[in-house]
VMD Tcl script that draws the C-alpha trace (Angstrom):
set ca {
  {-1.85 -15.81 16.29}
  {-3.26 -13.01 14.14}
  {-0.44 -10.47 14.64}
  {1.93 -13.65 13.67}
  {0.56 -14.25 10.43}
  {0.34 -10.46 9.75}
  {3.84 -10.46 10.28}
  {4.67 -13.71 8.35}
  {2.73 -12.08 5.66}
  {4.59 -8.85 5.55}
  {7.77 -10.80 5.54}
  {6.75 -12.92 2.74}
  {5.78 -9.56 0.84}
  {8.93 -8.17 1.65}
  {11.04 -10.89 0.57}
  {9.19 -10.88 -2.82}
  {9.74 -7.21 -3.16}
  {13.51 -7.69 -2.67}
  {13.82 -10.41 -4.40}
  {12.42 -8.72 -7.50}
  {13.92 -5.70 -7.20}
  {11.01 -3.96 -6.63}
  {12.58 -2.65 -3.56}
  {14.89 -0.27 -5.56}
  {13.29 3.27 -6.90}
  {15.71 3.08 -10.15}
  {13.78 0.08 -10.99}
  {10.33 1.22 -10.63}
  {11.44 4.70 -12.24}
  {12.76 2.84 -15.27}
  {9.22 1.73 -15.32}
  {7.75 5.39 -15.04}
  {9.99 6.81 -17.23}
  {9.53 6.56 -20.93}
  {13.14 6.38 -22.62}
  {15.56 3.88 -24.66}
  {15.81 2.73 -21.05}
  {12.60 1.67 -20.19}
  {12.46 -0.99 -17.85}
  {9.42 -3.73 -18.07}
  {10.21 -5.71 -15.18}
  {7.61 -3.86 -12.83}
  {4.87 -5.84 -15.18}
  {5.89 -9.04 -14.58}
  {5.93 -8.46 -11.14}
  {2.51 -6.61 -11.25}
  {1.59 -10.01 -13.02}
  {2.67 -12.54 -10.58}
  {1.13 -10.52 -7.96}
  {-2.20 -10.69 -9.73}
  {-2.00 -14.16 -10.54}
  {-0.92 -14.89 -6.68}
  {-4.31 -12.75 -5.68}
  {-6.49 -14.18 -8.11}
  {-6.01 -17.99 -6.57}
  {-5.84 -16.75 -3.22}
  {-9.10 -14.91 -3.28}
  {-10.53 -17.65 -5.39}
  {-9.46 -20.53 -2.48}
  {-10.83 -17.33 -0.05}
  {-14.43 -16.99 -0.97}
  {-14.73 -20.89 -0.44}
  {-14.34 -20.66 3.12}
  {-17.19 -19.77 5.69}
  {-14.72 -17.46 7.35}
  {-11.12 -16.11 7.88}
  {-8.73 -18.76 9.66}
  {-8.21 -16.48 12.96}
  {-11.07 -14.07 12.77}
  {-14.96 -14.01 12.76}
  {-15.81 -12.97 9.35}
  {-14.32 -11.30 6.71}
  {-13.78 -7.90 6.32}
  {-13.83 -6.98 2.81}
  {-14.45 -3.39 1.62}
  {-17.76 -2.71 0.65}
  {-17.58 1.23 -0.73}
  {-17.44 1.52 -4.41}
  {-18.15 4.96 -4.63}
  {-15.59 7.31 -5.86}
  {-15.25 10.73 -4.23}
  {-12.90 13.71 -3.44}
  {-11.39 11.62 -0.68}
  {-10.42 8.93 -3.22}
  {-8.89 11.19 -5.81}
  {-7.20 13.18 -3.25}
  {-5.73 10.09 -1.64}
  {-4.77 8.42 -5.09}
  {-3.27 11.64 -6.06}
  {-1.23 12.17 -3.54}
  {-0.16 8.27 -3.56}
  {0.98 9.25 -6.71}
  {3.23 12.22 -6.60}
  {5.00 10.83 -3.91}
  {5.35 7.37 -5.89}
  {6.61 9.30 -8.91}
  {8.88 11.89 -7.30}
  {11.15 9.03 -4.82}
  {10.19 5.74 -7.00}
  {8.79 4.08 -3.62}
  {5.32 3.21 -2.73}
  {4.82 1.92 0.83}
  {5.88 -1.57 0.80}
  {9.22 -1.71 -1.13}
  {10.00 2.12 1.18}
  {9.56 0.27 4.23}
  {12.09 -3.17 3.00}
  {14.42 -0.28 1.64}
  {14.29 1.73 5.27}
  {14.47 -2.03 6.89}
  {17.46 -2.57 4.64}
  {19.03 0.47 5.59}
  {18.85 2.08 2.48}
  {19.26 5.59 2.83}
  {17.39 6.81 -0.02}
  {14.78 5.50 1.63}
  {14.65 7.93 5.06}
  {13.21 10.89 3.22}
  {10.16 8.39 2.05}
  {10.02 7.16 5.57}
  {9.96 10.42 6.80}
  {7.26 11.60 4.66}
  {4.83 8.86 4.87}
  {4.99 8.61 8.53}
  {4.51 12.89 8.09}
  {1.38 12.07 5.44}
  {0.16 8.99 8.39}
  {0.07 11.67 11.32}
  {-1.62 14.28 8.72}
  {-4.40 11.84 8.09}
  {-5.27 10.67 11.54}
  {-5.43 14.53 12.47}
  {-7.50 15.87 9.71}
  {-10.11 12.11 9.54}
  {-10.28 13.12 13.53}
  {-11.25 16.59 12.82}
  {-14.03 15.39 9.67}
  {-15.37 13.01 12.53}
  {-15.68 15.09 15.29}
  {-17.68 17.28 13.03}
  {-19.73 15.06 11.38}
  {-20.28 13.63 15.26}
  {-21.20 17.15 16.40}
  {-23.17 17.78 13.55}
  {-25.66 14.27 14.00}
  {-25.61 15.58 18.04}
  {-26.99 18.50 17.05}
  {-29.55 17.57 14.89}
}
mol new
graphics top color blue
foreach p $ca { graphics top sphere $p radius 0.5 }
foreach p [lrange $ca 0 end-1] q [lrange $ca 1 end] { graphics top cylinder $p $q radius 0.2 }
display resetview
């Protein structure tokens, strides 16, 4: 039941991002770019996205726990470090420079937009990177606590 609702949630996410055109870069660029063409429809989205996460999570902390889990799992870490930056920063570029960020990339790829394969590409690329070097930082920090 839990991977169905994951996927009835991604599908409901994608359909919003298509349906507001949040799925094209030239939209979200016209947004990032300041010029006589600015576009301010990335906003309104941002907006209804809040508002949609602001009633969820308030209906959310009323309940004793998740639907098909055992508890929540919420993030806890408030700390910002070099990870964080890094991470952001790179989000960032690669947002800027093809006008995707993961969700409307993936309903552009699913779409069969071509623009699209270079992002796909690239974040599956920046995916395999991270597993490799968070394995690495683990196995040392797991060698270093064995050691002593």
């Amino acid at each position: 039941m839990k991977g169905f609702t994951a996927l009835l949630a991604g599908m409901l996410f994608g359909i919003g991002l298509a349906w507001s055109g949040m799925s094209d870069p030239a939209v979200v660029l016209s947004f990032l770019t300041i010029s006589l063409d600015w576009n301010p429809a990335l906003i309104g989205t941002m907006g209804g996205a809040l508002a949609v996460t602001a009633v969820g999570y308030a209906r959310v902390r009323r309940l004793e726990r998740p639907l098909f889990e055992a508890d929540f799992s919420i993030p806890t870490a408030g700390a910002v470090d070099k990870r964080l930056i890094a991470g952001a920063s790179v989000f960032g570029v690669g947002w800027g420079l093809s006008g995707f960020c993961p969700g409307p990339g993936l309903v552009a790829f699913a779409v069969l937009d071509v623009r699209a394969l270079t992002f796909v590409a690239a974040f599956l690329g920046g995916v395999f990177l991270y597993e490799a070097l968070n394995r690495e930082r683990v196995a040392v920090r797991d060698h270093t606590i064995a050691d002593g």
